[in-house]
C-alpha positions as CSV (number, residue, x, y, z in Angstrom):
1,X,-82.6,199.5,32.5
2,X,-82.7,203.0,30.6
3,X,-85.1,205.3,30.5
4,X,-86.2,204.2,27.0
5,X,-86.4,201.0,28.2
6,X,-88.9,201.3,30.7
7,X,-90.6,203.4,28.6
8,X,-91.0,200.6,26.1
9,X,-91.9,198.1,28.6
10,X,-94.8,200.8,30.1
11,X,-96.3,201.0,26.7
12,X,-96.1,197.2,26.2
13,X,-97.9,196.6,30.0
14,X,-100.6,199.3,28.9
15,X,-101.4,198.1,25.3
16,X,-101.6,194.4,26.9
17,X,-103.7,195.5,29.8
18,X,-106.3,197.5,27.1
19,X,-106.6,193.7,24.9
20,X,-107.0,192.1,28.4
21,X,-103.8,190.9,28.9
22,X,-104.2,188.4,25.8
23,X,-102.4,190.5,22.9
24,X,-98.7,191.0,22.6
25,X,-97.3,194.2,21.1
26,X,-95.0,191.9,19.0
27,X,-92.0,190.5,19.4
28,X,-88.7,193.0,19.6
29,X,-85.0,192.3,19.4
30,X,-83.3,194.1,21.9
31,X,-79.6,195.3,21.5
32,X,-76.8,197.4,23.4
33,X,-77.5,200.8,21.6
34,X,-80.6,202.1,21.0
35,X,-80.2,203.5,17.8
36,X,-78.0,202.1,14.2
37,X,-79.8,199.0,15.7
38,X,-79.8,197.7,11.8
39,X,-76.1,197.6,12.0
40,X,-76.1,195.8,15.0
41,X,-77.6,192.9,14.2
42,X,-75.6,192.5,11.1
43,X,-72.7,193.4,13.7
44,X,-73.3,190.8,16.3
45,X,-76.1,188.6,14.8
46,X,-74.5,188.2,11.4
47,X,-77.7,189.8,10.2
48,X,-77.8,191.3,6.7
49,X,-79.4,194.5,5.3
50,X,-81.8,193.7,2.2
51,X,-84.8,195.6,0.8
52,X,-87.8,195.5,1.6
53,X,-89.0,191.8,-0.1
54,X,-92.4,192.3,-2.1
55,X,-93.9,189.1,0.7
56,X,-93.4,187.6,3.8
57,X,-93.5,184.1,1.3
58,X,-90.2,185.9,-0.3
59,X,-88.1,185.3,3.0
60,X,-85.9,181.9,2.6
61,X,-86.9,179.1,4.4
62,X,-84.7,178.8,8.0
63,X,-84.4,182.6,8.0
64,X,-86.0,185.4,10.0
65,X,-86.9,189.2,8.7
66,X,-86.8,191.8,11.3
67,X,-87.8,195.2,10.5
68,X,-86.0,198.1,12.3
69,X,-88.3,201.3,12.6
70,X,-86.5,204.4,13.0
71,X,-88.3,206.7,15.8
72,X,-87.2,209.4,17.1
73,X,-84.5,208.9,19.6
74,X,-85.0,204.9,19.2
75,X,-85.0,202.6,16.8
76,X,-87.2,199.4,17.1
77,X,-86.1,196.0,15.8
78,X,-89.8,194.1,15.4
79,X,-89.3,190.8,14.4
80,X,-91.8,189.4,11.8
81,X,-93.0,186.4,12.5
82,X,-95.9,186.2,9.8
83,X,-98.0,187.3,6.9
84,X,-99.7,189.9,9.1
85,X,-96.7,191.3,11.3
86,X,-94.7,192.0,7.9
87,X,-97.6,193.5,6.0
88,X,-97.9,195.7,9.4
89,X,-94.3,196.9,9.6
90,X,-94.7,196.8,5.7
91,X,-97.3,200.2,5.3
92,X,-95.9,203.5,4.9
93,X,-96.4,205.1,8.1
94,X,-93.7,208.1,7.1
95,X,-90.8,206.3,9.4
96,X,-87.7,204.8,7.9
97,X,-87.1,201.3,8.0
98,X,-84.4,198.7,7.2
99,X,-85.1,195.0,6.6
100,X,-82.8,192.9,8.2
101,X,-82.4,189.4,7.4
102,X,-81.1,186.6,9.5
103,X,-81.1,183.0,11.1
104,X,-84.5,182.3,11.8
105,X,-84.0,180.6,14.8
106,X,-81.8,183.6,16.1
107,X,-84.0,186.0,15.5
108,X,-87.2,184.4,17.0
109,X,-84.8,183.0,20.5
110,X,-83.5,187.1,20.8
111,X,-87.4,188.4,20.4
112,X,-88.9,185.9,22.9
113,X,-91.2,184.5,19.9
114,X,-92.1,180.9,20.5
115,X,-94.7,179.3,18.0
């Protein structure tokens, strides 16, 4: 496990702990590099970059939309699972991001996302 790596799991076991154990900081694609993580899943996933669509309702039926946030030494690959995780990753929060879109059942088996 890398540094980052724990470092991302710490955060997840403190945010969970603060909402009682009961809320997940969503669900996160992990893959062998920590950054150009966009052009990994299109590398290994068969992912494809897109733009950001205008809805969640705009992503095909069968597929899955991930949203990689570039942070500063990391990039996170959240994958949105609904309405409310895409307009989330969706807000201008000053951080680049690029939409990746995919096989929905891939991208909710790599996150750990069950419904």
């Amino acid at each position: 496990m890398t540094t980052m790596d724990w470092a991302l799991e710490h955060l997840a076991k403190v945010i969970r702990r603060q909402h009682g154990g009961k809320k997940k900081m969503g669900y996160y694609i992990q893959v062998p590099e920590n950054l150009n993580k966009a052009a990994q899943l299109v590398e290994l996933h068969n992912g494809e970059i897109v733009p950001q669509p205008e809805s969640f309702d705009a992503v095909p039926e069968g597929f899955g939309l991930v949203c990689v946030v570039h942070n500063p030494g990391f990039d996170a690959a959240a994958y949105c699972y609904s309405a409310r995780e895409f307009d989330e990753f969706s807000r201008d929060d000053g951080r680049m991001k690029h939409w990746v879109l995919m096989d929905g059942a891939l991208a909710a088996q790599l996150s750990g996302y069950a419904r």
